[in-house]
C-alpha atoms as an extended CHARMM CRD file, in Angstrom:
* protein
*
       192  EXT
         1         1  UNK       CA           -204.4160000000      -61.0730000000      -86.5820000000  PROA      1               0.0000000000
         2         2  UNK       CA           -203.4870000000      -57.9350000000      -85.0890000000  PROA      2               0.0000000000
         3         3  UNK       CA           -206.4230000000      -56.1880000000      -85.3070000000  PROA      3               0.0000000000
         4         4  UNK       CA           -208.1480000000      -58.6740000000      -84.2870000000  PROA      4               0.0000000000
         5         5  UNK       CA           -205.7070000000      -57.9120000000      -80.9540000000  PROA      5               0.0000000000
         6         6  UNK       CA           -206.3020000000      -54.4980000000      -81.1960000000  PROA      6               0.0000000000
         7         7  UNK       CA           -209.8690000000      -55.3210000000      -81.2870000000  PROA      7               0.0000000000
         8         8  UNK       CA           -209.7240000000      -57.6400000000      -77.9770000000  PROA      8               0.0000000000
         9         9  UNK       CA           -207.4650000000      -55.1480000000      -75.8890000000  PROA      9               0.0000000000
        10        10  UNK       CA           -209.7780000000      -52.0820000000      -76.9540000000  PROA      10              0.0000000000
        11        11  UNK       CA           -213.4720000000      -54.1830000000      -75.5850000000  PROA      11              0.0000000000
        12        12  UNK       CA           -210.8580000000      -55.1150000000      -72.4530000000  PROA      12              0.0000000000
        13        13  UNK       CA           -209.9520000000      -52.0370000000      -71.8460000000  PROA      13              0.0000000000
        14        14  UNK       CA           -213.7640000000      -50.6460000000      -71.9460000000  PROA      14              0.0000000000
        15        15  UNK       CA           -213.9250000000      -53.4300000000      -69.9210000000  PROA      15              0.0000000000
        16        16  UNK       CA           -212.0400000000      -52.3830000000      -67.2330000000  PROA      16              0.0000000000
        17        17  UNK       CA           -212.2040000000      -48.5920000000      -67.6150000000  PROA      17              0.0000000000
        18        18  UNK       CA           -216.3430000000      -49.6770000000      -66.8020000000  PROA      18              0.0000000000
        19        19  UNK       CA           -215.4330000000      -51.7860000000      -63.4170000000  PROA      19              0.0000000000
        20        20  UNK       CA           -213.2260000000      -48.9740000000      -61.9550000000  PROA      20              0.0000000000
        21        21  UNK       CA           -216.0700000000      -46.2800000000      -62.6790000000  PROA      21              0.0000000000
        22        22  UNK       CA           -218.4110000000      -48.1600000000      -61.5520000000  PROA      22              0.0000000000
        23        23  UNK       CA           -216.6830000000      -49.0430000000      -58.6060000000  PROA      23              0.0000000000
        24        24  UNK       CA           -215.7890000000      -45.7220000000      -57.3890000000  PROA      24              0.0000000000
        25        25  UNK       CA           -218.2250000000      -43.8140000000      -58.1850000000  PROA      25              0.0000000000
        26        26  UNK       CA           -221.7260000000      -46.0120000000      -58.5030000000  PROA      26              0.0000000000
        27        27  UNK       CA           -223.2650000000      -46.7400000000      -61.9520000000  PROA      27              0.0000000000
        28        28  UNK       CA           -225.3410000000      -43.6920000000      -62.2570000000  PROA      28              0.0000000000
        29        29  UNK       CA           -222.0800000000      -41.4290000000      -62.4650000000  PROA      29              0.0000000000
        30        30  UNK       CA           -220.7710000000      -43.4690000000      -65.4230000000  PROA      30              0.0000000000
        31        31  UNK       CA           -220.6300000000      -41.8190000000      -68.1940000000  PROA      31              0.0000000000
        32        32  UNK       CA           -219.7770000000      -43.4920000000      -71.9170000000  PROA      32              0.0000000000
        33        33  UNK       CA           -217.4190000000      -40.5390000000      -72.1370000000  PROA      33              0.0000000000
        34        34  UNK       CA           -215.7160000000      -41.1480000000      -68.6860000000  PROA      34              0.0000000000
        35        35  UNK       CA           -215.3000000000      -44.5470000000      -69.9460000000  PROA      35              0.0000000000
        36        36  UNK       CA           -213.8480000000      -43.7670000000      -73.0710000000  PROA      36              0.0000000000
        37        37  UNK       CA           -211.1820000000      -41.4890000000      -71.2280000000  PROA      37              0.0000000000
        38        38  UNK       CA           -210.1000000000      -43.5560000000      -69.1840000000  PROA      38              0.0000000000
        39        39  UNK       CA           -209.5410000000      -46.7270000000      -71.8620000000  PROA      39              0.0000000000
        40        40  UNK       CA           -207.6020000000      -44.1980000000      -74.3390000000  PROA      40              0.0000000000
        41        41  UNK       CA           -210.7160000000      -44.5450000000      -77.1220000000  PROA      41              0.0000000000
        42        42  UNK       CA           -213.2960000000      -41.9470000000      -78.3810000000  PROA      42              0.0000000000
        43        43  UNK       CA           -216.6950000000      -42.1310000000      -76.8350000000  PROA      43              0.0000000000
        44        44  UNK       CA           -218.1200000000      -43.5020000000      -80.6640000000  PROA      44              0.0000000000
        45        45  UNK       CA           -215.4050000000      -46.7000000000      -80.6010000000  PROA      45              0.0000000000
        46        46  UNK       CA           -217.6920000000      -47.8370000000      -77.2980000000  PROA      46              0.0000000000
        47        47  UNK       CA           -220.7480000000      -48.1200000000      -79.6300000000  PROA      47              0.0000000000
        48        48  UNK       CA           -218.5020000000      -50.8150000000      -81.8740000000  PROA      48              0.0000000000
        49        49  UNK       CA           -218.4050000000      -52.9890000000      -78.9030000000  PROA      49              0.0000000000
        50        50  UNK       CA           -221.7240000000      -52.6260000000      -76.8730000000  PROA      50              0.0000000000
        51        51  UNK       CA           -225.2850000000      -51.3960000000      -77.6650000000  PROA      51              0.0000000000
        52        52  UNK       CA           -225.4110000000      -49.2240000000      -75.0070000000  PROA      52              0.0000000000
        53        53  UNK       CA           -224.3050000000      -48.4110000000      -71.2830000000  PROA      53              0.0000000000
        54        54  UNK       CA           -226.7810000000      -51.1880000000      -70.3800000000  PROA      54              0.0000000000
        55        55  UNK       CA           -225.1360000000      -53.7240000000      -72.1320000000  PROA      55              0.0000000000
        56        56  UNK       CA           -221.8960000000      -52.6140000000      -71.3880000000  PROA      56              0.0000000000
        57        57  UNK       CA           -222.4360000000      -53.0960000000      -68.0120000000  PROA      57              0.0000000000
        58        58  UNK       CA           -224.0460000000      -56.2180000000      -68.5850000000  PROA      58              0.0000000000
        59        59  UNK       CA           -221.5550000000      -57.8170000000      -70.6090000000  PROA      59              0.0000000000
        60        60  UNK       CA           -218.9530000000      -56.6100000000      -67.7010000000  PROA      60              0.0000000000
        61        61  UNK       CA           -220.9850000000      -58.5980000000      -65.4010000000  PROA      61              0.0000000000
        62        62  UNK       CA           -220.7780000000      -62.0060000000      -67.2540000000  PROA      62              0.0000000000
        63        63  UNK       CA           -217.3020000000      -61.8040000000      -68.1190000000  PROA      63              0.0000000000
        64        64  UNK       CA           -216.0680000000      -60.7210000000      -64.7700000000  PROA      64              0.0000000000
        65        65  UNK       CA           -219.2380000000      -63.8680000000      -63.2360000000  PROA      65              0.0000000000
        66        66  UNK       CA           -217.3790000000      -65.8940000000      -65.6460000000  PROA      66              0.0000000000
        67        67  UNK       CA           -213.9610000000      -65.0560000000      -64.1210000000  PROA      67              0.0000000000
        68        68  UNK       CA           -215.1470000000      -65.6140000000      -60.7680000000  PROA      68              0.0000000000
        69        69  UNK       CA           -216.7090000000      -69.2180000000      -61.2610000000  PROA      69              0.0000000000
        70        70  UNK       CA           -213.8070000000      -70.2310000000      -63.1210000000  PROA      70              0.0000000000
        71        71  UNK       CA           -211.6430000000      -70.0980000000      -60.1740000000  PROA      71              0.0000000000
        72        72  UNK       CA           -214.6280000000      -71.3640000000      -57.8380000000  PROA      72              0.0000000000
        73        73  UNK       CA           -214.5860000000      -74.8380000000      -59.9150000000  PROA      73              0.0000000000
        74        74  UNK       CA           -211.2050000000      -74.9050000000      -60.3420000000  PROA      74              0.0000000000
        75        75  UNK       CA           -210.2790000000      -78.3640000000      -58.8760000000  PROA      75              0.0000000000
        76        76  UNK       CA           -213.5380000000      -79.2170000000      -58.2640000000  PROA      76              0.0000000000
        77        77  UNK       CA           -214.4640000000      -82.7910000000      -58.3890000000  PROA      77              0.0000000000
        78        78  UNK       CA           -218.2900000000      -82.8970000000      -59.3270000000  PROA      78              0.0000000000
        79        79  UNK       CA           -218.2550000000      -87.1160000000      -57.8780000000  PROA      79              0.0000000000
        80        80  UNK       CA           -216.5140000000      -85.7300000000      -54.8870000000  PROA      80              0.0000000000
        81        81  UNK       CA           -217.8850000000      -86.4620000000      -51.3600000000  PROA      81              0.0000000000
        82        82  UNK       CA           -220.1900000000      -83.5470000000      -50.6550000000  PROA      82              0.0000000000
        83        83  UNK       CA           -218.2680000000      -81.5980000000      -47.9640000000  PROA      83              0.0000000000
        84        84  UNK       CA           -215.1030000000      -81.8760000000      -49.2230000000  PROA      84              0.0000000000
        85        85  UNK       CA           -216.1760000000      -80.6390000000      -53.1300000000  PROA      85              0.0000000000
        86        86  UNK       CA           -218.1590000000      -77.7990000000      -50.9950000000  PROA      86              0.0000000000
        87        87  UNK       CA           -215.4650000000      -76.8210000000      -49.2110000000  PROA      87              0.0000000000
        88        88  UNK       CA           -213.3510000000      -76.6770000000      -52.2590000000  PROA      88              0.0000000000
        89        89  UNK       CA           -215.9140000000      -74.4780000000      -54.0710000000  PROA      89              0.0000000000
        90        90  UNK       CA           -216.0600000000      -71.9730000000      -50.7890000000  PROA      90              0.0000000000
        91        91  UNK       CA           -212.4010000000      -71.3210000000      -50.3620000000  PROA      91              0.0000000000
        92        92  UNK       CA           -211.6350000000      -71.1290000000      -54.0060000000  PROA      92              0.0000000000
        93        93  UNK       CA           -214.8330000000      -68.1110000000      -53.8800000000  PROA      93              0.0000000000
        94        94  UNK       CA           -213.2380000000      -66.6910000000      -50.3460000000  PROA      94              0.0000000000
        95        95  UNK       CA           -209.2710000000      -66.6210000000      -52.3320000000  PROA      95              0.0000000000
        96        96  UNK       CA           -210.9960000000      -64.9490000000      -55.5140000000  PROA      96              0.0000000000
        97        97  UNK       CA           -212.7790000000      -62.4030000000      -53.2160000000  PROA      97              0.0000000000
        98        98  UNK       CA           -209.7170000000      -61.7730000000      -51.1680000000  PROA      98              0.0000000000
        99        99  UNK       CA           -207.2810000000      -61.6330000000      -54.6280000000  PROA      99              0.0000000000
       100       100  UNK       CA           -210.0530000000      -59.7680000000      -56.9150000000  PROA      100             0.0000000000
       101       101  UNK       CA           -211.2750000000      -57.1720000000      -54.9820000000  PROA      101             0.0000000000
       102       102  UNK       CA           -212.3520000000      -54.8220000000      -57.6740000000  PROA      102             0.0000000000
       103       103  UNK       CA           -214.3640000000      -57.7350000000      -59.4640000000  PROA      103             0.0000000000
       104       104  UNK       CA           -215.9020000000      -59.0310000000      -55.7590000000  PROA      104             0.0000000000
       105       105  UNK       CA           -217.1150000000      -55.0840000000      -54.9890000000  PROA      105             0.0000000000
       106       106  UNK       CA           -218.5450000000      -55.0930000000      -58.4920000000  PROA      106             0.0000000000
       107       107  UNK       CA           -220.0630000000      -58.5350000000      -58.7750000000  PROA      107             0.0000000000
       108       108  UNK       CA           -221.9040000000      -57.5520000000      -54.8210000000  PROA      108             0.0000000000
       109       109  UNK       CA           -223.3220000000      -54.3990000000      -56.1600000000  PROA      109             0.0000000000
       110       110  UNK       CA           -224.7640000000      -56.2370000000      -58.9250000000  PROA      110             0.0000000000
       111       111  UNK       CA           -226.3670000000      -58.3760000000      -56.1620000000  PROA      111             0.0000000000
       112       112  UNK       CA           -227.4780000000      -55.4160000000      -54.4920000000  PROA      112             0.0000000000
       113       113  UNK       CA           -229.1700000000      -52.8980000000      -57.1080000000  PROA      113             0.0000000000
       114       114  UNK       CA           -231.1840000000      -53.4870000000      -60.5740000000  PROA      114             0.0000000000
       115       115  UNK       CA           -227.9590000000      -52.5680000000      -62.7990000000  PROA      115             0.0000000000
       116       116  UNK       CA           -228.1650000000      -55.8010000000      -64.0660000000  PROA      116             0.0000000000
       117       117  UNK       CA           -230.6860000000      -57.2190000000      -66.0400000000  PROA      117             0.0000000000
       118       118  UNK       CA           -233.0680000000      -59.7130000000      -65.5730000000  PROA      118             0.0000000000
       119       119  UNK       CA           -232.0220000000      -61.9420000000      -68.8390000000  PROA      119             0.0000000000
       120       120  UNK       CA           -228.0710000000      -61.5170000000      -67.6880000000  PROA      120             0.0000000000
       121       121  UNK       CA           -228.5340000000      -62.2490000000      -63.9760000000  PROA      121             0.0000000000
       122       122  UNK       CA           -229.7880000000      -65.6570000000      -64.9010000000  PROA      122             0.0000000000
       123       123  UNK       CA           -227.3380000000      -66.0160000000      -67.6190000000  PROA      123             0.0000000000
       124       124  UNK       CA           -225.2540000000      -65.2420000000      -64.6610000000  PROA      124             0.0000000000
       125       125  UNK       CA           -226.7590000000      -67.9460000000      -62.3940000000  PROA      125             0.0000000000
       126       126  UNK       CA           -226.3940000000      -70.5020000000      -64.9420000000  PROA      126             0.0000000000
       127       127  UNK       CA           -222.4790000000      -70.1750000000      -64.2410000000  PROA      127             0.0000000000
       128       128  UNK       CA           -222.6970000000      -71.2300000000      -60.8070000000  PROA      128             0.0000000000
       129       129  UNK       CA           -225.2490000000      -74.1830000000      -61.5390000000  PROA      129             0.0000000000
       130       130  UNK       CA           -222.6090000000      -76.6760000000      -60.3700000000  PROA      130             0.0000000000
       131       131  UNK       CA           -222.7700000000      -75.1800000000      -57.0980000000  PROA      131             0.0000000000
       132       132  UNK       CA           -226.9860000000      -76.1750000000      -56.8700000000  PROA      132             0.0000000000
       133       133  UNK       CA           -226.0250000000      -79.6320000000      -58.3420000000  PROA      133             0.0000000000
       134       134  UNK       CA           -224.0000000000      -79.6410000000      -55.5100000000  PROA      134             0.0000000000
       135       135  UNK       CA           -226.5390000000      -78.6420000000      -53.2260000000  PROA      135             0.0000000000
       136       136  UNK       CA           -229.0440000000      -81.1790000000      -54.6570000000  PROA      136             0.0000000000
       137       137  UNK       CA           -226.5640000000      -83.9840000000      -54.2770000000  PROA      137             0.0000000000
       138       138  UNK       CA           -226.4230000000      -82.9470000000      -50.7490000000  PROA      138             0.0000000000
       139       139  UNK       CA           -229.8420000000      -83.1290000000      -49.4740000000  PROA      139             0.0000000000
       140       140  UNK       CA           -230.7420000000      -86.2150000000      -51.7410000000  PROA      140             0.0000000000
       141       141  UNK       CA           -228.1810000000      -87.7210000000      -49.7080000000  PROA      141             0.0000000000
       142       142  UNK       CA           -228.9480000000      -86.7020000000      -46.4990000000  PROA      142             0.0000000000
       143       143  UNK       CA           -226.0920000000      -84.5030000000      -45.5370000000  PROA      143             0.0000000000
       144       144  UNK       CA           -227.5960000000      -80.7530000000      -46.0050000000  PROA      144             0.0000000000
       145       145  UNK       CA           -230.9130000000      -79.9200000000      -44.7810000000  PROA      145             0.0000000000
       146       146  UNK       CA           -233.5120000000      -79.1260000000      -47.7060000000  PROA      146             0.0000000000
       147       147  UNK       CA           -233.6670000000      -75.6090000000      -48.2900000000  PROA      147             0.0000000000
       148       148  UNK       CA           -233.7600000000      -73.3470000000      -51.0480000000  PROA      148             0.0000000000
       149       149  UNK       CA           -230.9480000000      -72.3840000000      -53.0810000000  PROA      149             0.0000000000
       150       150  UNK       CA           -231.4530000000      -68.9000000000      -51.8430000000  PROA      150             0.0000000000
       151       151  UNK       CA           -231.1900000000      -69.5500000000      -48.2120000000  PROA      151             0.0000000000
       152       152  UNK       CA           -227.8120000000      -72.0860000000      -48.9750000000  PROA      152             0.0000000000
       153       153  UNK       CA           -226.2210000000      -69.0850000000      -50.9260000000  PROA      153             0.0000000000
       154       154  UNK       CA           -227.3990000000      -66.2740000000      -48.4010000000  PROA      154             0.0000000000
       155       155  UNK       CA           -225.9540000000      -68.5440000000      -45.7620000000  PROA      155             0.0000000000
       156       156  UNK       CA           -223.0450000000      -69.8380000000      -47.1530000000  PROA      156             0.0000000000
       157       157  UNK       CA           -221.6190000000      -67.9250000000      -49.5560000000  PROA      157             0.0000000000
       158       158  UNK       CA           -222.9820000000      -63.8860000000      -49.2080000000  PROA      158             0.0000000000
       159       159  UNK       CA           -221.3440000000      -63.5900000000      -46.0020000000  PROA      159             0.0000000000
       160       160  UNK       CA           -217.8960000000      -63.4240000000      -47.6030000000  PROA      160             0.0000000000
       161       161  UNK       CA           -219.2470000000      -60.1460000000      -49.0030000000  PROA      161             0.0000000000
       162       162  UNK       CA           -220.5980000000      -58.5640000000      -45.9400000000  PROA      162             0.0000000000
       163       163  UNK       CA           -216.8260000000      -59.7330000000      -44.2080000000  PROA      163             0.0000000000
       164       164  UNK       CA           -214.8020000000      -58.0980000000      -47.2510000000  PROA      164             0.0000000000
       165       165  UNK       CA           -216.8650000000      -55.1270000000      -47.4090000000  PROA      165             0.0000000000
       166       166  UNK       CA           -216.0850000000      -54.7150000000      -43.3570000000  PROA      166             0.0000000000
       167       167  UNK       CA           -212.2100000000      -55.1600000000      -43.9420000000  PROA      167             0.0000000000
       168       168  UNK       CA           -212.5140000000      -52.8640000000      -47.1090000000  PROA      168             0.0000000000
       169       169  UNK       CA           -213.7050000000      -49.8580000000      -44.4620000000  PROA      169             0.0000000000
       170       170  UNK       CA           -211.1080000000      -51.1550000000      -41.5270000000  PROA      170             0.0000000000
       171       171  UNK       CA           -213.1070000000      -52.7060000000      -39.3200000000  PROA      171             0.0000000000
       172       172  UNK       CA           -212.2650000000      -56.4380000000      -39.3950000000  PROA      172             0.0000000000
       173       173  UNK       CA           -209.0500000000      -58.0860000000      -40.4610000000  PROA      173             0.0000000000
       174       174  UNK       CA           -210.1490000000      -61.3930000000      -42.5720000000  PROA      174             0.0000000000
       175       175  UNK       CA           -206.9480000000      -63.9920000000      -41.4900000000  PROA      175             0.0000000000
       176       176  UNK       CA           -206.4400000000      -67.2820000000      -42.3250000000  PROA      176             0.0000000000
       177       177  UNK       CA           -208.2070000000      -67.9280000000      -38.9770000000  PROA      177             0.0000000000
       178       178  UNK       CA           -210.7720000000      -65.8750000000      -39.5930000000  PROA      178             0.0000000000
       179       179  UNK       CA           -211.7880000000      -67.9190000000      -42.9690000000  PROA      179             0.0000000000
       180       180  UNK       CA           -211.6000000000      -71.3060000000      -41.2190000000  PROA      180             0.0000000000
       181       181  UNK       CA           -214.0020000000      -69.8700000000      -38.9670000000  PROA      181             0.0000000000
       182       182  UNK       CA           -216.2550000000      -68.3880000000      -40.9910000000  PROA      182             0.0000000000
       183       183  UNK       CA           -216.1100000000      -71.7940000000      -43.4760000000  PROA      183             0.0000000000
       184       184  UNK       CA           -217.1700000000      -74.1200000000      -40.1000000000  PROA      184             0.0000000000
       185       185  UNK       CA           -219.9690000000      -71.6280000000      -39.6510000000  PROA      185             0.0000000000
       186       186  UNK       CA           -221.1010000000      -71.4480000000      -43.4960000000  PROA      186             0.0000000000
       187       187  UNK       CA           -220.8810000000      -75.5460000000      -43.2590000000  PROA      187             0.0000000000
       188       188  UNK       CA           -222.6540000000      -75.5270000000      -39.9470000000  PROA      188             0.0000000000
       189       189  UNK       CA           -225.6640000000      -73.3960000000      -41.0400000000  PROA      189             0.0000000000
       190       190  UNK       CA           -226.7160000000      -75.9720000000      -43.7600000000  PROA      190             0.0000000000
       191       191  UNK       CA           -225.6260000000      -79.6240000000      -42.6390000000  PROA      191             0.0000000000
       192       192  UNK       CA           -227.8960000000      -81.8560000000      -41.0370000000  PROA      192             0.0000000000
């Protein structure tokens, strides 16, 4: 049982050695032996764990994806009337942006470059696939125009990013305020 600890707290430690690399200095200058510094292991323990940077990274990516929707459906009422189970699933992503910003500024450059692949980002997606039932439920009933699940997400929930990423370089304050208004807008954008 306790190496079977040891085990856990060594692949979380990888784990979290990879997310501050990445996050301050890009993917490209990660190095396995940068990693391995900073979690306390030898560069060779890393290869126990994952194949390869590439699925190191990737496995990061679904376990900190996996974090993230956790809290998004926490609470969430799937028979719910539709705005109020949206708005739910929006403020619970806005708090875990706001509270998690190391795993938000990872999980938007994984949006934003090919770091990820192809068979994780939709293992990835398939996390968030309450959020398109959702969105389905919606427009069947009438109450969210019928667009793609692209546009919905680019509308409603990738502008958190852009706002955090503006606070993160001291250019806008996100307040409580700032959230309600930026929830009205996201809700605005998409109902009928």
């Amino acid at each position: 049982m306790v190496k079977l600890q040891k085990s856990i707290e060594k692949r979380d430690a990888l784990l979290r050695a990879t997310l501050s690399l990445v996050n301050s200095g890009g993917i490209q200058s990660t190095s396995m032996a940068k990693i391995a510094a900073i979690a306390g292991v030898s560069p060779a323990t890393i290869y126990l764990y994952f194949k390869n940077k590439q699925d190191l990274v990737n496995q990061l990516y679904l376990t900190v994806k996996s974090e993230f929707t956790h809290k998004a459906f926490e609470g969430y009422n799937a028979n719910g009337p539709m705005k109020q189970s949206f708005e739910q699933i929006w403020f619970n992503m806005a708090h875990f942006k706001l509270n998690h910003r190391a795993e938000s500024s990872f999980l938007s450059q994984c949006d934003n470059t090919p770091m990820i692949d192809e068979m994780t980002r939709n293992e990835g997606l398939k996390l968030i696939q309450p959020l398109f039932d959702l969105m389905l439920r919606g427009q069947n009933e009438g109450i969210i125009k019928s667009i793609s699940p692209y546009l919905f997400y680019a509308y409603t929930i990738y502008p958190m990013s852009f706002l955090l990423n503006m606070q993160k370089r001291a250019l806008f304050e996100l307040t409580d305020q700032c959230l309600k208004e930026s929830w009205a807008l996201a809700w605005n954008s998409i109902r009928i």
